[in-house]
C-alpha positions in Angstrom: 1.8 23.8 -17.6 3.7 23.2 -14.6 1.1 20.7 -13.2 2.5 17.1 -14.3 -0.8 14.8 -14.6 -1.3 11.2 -15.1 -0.7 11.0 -19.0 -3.8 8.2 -19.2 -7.8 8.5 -18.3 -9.2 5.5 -16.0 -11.7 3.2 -17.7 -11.8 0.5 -15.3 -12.2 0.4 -11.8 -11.2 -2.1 -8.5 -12.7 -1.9 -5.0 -10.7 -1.5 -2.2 -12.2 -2.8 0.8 -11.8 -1.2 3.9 -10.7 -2.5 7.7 -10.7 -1.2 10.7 -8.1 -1.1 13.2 -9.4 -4.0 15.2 -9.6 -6.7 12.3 -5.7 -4.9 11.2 -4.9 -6.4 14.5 -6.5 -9.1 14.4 -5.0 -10.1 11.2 -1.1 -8.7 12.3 -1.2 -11.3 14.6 -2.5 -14.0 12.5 0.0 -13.8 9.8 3.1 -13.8 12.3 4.0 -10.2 11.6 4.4 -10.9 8.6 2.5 -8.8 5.4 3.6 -11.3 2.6 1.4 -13.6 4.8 -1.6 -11.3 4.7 -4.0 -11.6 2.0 -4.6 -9.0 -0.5 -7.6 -8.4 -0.1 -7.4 -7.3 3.4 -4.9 -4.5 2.1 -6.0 -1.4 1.4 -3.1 0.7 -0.2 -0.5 -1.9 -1.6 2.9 -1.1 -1.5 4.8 -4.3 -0.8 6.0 -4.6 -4.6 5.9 -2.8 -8.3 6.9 -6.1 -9.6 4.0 -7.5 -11.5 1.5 -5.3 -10.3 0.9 -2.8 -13.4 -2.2 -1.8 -14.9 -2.3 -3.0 -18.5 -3.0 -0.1 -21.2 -5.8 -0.1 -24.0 -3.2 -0.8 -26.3 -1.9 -4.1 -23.7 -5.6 -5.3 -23.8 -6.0 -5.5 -27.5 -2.8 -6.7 -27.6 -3.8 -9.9 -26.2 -6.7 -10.3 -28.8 -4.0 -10.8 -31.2 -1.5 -13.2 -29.4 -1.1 -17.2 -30.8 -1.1 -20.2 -28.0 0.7 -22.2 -30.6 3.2 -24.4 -28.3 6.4 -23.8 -30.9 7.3 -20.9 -33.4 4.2 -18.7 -32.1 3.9 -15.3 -34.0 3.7 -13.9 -30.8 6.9 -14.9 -29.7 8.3 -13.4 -32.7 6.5 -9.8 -31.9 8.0 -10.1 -28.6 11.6 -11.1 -29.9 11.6 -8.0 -32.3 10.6 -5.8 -29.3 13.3 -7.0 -27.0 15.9 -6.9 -29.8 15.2 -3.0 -31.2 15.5 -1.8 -27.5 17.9 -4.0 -25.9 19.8 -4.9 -28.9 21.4 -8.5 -27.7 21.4 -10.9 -30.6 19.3 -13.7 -28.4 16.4 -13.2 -26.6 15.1 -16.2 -24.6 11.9 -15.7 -22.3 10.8 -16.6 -19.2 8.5 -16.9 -16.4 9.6 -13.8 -14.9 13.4 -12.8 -13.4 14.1 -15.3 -10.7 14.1 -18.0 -13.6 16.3 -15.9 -15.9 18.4 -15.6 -13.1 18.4 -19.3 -11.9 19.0 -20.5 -15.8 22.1 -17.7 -15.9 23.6 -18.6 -12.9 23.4 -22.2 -13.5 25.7 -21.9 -16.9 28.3 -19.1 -15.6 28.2 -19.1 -11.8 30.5 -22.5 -9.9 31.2 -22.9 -6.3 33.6 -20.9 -4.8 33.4 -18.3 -7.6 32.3 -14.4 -6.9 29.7 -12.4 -8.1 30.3 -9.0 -7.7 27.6 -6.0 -8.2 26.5 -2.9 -7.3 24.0 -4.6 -4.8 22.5 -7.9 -5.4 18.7 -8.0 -4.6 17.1 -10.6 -2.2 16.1 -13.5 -4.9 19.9 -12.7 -7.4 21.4 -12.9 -4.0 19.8 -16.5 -3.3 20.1 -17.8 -6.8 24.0 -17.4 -6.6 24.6 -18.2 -2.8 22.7 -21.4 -3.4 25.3 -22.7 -6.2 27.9 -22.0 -3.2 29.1 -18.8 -4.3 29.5 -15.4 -2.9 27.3 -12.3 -4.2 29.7 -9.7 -3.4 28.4 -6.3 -2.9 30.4 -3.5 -3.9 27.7 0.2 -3.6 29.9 3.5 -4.3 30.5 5.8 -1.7 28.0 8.2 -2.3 25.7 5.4 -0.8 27.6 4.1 1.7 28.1 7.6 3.6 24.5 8.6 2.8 25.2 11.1 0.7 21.7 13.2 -0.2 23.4 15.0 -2.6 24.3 12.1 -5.3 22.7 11.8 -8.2 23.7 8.5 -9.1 24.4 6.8 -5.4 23.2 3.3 -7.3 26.6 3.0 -8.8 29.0 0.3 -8.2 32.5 1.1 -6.5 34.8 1.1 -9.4 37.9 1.2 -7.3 37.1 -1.6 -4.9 36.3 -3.5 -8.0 39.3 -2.9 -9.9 41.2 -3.8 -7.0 39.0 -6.5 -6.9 39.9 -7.6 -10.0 44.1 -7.2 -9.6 43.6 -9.7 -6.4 44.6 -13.3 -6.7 43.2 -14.3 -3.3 39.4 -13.9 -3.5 39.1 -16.7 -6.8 37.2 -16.8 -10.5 34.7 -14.2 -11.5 32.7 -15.4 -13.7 30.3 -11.9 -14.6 30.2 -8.8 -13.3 26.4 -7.6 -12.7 24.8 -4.0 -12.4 21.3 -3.8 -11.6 20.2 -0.9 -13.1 18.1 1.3 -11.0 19.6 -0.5 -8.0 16.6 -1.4 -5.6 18.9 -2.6 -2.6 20.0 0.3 -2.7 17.0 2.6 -2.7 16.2 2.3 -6.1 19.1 5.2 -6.9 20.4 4.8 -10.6 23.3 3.9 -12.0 25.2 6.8 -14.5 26.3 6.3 -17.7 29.2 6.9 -16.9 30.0 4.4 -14.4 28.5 1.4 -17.0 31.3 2.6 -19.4 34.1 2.5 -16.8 32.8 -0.8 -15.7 32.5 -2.7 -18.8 36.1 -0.9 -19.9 37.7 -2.4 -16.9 35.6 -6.1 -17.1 37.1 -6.0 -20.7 40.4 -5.8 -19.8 40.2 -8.3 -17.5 38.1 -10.4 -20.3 35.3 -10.8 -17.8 31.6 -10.6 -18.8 28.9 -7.3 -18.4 25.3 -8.4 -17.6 22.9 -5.6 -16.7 19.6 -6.6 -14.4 17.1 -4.5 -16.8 14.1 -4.7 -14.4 13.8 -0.8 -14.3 16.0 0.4 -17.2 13.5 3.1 -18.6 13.7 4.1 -15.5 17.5 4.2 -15.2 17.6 5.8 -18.2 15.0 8.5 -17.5 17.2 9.3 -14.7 20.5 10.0 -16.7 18.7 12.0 -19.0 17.2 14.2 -16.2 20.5 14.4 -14.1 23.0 14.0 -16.5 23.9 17.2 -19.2 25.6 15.2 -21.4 22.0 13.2 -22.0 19.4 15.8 -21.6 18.7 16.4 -25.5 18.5 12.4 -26.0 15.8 10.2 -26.2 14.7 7.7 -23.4 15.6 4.5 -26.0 18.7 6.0 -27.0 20.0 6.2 -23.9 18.9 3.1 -23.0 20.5 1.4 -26.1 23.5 3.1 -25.6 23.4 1.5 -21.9 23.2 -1.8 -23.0 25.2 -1.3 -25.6 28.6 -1.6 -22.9 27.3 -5.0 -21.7 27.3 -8.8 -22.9 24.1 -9.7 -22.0 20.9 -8.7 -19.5 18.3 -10.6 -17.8 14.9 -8.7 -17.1 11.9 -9.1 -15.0 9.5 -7.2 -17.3 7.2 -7.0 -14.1 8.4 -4.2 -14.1 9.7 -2.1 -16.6 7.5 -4.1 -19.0 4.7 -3.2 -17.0 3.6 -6.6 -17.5 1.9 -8.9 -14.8 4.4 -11.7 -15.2 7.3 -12.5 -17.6 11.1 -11.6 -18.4 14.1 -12.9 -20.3 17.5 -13.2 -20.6 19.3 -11.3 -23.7 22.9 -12.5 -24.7 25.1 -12.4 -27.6 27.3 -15.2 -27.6 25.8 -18.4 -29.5 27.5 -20.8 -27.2 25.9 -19.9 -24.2 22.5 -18.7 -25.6 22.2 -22.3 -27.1 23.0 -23.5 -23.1 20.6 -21.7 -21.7 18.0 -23.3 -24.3 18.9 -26.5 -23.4 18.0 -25.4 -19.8 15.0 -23.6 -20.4 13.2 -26.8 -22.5 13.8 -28.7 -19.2 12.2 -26.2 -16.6 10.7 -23.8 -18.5 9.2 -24.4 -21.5 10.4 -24.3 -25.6 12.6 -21.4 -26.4 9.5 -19.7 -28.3 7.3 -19.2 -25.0 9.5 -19.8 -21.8 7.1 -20.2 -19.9 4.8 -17.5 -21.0 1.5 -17.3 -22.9 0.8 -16.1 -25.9 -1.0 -13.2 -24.3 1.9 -12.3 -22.1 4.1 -12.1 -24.3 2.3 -9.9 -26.6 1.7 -7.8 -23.5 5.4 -7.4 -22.9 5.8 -6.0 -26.4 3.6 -3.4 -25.5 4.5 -2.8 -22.2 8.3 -2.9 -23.0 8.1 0.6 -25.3 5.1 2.3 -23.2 7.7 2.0 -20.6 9.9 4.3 -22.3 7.7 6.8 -23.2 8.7 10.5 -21.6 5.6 11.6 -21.0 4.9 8.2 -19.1 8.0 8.2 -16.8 7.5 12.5 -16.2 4.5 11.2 -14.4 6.2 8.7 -12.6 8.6 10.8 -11.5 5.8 13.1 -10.5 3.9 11.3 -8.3 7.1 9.5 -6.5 8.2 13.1 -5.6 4.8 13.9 -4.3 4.7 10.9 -2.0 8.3 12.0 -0.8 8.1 15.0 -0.4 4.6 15.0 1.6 6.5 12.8 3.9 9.4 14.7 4.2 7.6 17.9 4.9 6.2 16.0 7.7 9.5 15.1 9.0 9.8 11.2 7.7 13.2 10.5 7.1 13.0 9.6 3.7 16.1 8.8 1.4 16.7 11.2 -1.0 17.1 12.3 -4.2 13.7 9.8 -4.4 13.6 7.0 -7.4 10.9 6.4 -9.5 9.5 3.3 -8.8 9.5 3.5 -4.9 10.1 5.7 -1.6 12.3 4.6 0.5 11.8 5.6 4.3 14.9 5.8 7.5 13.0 3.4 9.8 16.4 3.1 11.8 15.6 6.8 11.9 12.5 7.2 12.5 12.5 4.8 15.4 16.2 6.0 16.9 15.2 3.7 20.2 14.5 0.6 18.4 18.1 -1.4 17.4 18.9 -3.0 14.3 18.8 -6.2 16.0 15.1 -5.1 17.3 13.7 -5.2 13.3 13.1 -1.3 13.1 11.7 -1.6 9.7 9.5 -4.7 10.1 7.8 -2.6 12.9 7.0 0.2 10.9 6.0 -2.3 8.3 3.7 -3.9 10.3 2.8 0.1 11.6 1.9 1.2 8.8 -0.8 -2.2 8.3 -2.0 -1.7 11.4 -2.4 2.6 11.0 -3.8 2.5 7.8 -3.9 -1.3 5.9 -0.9 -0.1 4.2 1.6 -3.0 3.1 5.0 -2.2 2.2 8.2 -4.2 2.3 11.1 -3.8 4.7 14.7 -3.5 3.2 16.9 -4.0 6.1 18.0 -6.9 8.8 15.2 -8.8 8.0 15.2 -8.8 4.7 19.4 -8.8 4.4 20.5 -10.0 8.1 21.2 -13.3 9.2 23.0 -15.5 11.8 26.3 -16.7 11.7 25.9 -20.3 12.2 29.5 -20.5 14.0 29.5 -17.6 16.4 25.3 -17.1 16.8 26.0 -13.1 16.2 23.3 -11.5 14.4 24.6 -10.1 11.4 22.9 -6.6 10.8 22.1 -4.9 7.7 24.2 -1.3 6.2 20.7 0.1 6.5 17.5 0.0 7.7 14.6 0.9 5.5 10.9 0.3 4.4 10.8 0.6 0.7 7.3 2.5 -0.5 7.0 0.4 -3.8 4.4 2.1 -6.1 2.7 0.2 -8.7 2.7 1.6 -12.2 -0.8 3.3 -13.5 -2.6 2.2 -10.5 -3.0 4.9 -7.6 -3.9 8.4 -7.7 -2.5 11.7 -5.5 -5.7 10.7 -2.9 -4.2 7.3 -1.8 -0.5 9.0 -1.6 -2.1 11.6 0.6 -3.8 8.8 2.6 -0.2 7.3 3.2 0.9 11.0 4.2 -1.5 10.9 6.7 -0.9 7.9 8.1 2.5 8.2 8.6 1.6 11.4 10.5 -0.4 9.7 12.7 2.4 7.2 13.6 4.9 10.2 14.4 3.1 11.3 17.2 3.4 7.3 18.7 6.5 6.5 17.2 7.9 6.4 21.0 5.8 4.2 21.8 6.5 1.6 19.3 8.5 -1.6 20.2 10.3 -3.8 17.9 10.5 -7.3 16.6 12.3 -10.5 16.8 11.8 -13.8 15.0 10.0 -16.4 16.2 10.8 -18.8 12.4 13.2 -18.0 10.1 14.2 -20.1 6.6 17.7 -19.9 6.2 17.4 -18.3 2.6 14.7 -15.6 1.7 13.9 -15.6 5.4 11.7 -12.8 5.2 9.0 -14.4 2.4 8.0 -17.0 5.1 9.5 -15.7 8.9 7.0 -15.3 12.0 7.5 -12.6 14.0 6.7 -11.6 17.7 6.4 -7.9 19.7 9.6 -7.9 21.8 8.9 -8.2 25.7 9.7 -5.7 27.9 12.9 -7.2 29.0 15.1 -7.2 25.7 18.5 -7.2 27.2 19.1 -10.7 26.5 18.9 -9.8 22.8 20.3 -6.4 22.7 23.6 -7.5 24.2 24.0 -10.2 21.7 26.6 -10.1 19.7 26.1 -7.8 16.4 28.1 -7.7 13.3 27.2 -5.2 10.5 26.9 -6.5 7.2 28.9 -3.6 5.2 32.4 -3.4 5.4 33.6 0.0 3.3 37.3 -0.9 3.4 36.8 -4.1 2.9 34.9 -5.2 -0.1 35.6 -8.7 0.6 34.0 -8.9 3.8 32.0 -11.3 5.2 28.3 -11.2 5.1 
């Protein structure tokens, strides 16, 4: 059949209240501009994130029947560990809360001040984790993404020259690990070949530097080498996937994702040393090595969610509906970045809105369009999300690109709500001239965007449009600042 359908039948149901334009408004204004400040339950299609925000199987449900609370040793925690292990294949498997703590407890043991951490793209929260032990998360995309090359099948891959050269520096100081998120969500969730995870971890070995993969959406990843890749198309979705992690040292995973799992994740190593390190850590801030953290329940839920994650079927239909939503806009004339990713669609706002500057917040105001259109929350990846100001010179430092990421939650809506979003978007394309930017009102100084109040920009905006703008991505120079 060449119709690809959801490869599950819906047994429970969730209301979805709806608002009208005037309490959208209303409620745009109250929360600063800003969706993570609006409650969910004045949302009515919920993009903002696919982290934690799964619906559990029939299979996760009685799953949870099953799991032990007990505080140490739990058989639960030894289900989990021998579902982690088979697919992963690291020797040590230590959970946690979810991946900002796996990240945090990493960091902590491998990452010092002044060292660099260089990746593919760091993500908001990896980016924080290492900036805050006064390092510098270095990003190094490929070229494919930096000269927005449609064409790429794997434009998530890190620069292997710019890291080797890099590497043969003695100016920029220690590296401690090299790591590749794997799909890369900075960089509109594109994937990252096999290929370029070899000739990483070849060249990391010469230089005896450690591999770590971020494993949020790996069956994901790997879907996407077996679909795009020849040399992978008569494998299976977990051999590919071992054979991925099988080039690195370790991994750390938010299985809110790609454990289709509400909370949790872990880190996976195989050295002794530092596994027995990051245990020490974990009894101090996140619970004994058997639970980290986590129930019972969740981690039985993990071991589930862990393998239905790499089902074919499963991640055909994911693939399906992604390209629906992307294609419906891009039929429409949304500038969408393509070839799409599974587990989001990512839209040009810079764009879309050619009239509204980087420094004006292009894809916070479509963000906050989109809300007010439709109750339609989705999550801007650009200046607000990766901008800042440089504290010496007050220039606003601009994102490489401006986009609003379309994150779509696994098992949860149907074509309907995607052609809902369609429409809305269509409704905004007839305005879009009409639609002013943003600037901030409060901003933190890390993970500004979580917490930032926003205002509609006056009239008169030359005061801010002639200030001094710096863009983030430097192609020649993969030191740069940021």
């Amino acid at each position: 059949m060449k119709t690809i359908i959801e490869p599950f039948r819906i047994k429970a149901v969730e209301p979805i209240r709806l608002t009208s334009r005037a309490e959208r408004n209303a409620l745009l204004e109250k929360s600063g501009y800003n969706l993570f400040q609006i409650h969910a339950q004045d949302v009515t299609i919920d993009f903002l994130t696919d982290s934690g925000t799964a619906a559990l199987s029939s299979e996760q449900w009685s799953a949870l029947m099953r799991a032990d609370e007990s505080y140490a040793g739990a058989a639960s925690f030894f289900r989990f560990e021998r579902a982690v292990q088979s697919i992963f294949g690291f020797r040590y498997t230590l959970p946690v809360h979810q991946g900002r703590a796996a990240e945090r407890l990493l960091f902590k043991q491998m990452v010092s001040a002044d060292h660099i951490v260089p990746s593919n793209t760091h993500f908001d929260t990896t980016r924080a984790n290492i900036e805050s032990l006064g390092a510098v998360a270095l990003d190094l995309p490929c070229a494919e993404w930096r000269t927005c090359d449609a064409g790429a099948a794997f434009s998530g891959n890190i620069d292997l020259v710019q890291l080797e050269n890099l590497l043969n520096s003695t100016e920029y100081g220690v590296i401690p690990l090299v790591l590749l998120t794997v799909t890369n969500n900075a960089c509109a969730g594109q994937p990252v070949s096999m290929q370029n995870v070899r000739e990483t971890s070849r060249l990391l070995k010469r230089h005896q530097i450690p591999l770590f993969l971020d494993a949020a959406r790996f069956a994901e990843n790997a879907y996407l080498i077996h679909e795009r890749d020849s040399e992978f198309s008569s494998r299976s979705i977990a051999g590919i996937a071992g054979e991925m992690f099988a080039y690195a040292d370790g991994c750390l995973m938010s299985c809110k994702k790609d454990g289709i799992a509400n909370i949790g994740g872990f880190i996976g190593v195989n050295e002794l040393e530092l596994a027995e390190k990051l245990k020490e850590e974990m009894i101090v801030t996140e619970g004994f090595p058997t639970y980290g953290g986590l129930s019972g329940r969740e981690l039985e839920t993990i071991a589930v969610g862990l393998n239905e994650a790499l089902q074919e079927d499963y991640l055909r239909y994911r693939e399906a509906a992604a390209l629906y939503l992307h294609s419906g806009l891009q039929e429409i004339g949304v500038p969408v970045v393509s070839p799409s990713s599974l587990h989001a669609v990512y839209v040009d706002a810079a764009e879309m809105f050619p009239h509204v500057s980087a420094v004006e917040l292009p894809g916070q105001a479509l963000a906050c369009e989109l809300f007010r259109e439709a109750g339609i929350r989705t999550c801007e990846i650009g200046t607000a999300m990766f901008g800042r100001v440089d504290e010496k010179t007050g220039a606003t430092i601009c994102a490489s690109r401006e986009l609003v990421r379309l994150a779509l939650p696994r098992r949860v809506y149907t074509q309907s709500h995607y052609e809902y979003v369609i429409e809305a978007f269509e409704n905004i394309l007839k305005r879009r001239s009409h639609i002013r930017g943003l600037k901030f009102k409060t901003q933190s100084k890390r993970l500004r965007h979580f917490t930032a109040v926003y205002e509609p920009l006056d009239t008169d905006v030359s005061s801010l449009l002639n200030s001094p703008v710096v863009q983030k991505f430097c192609p020649d120079e993969p030191a740069c600042e940021i």
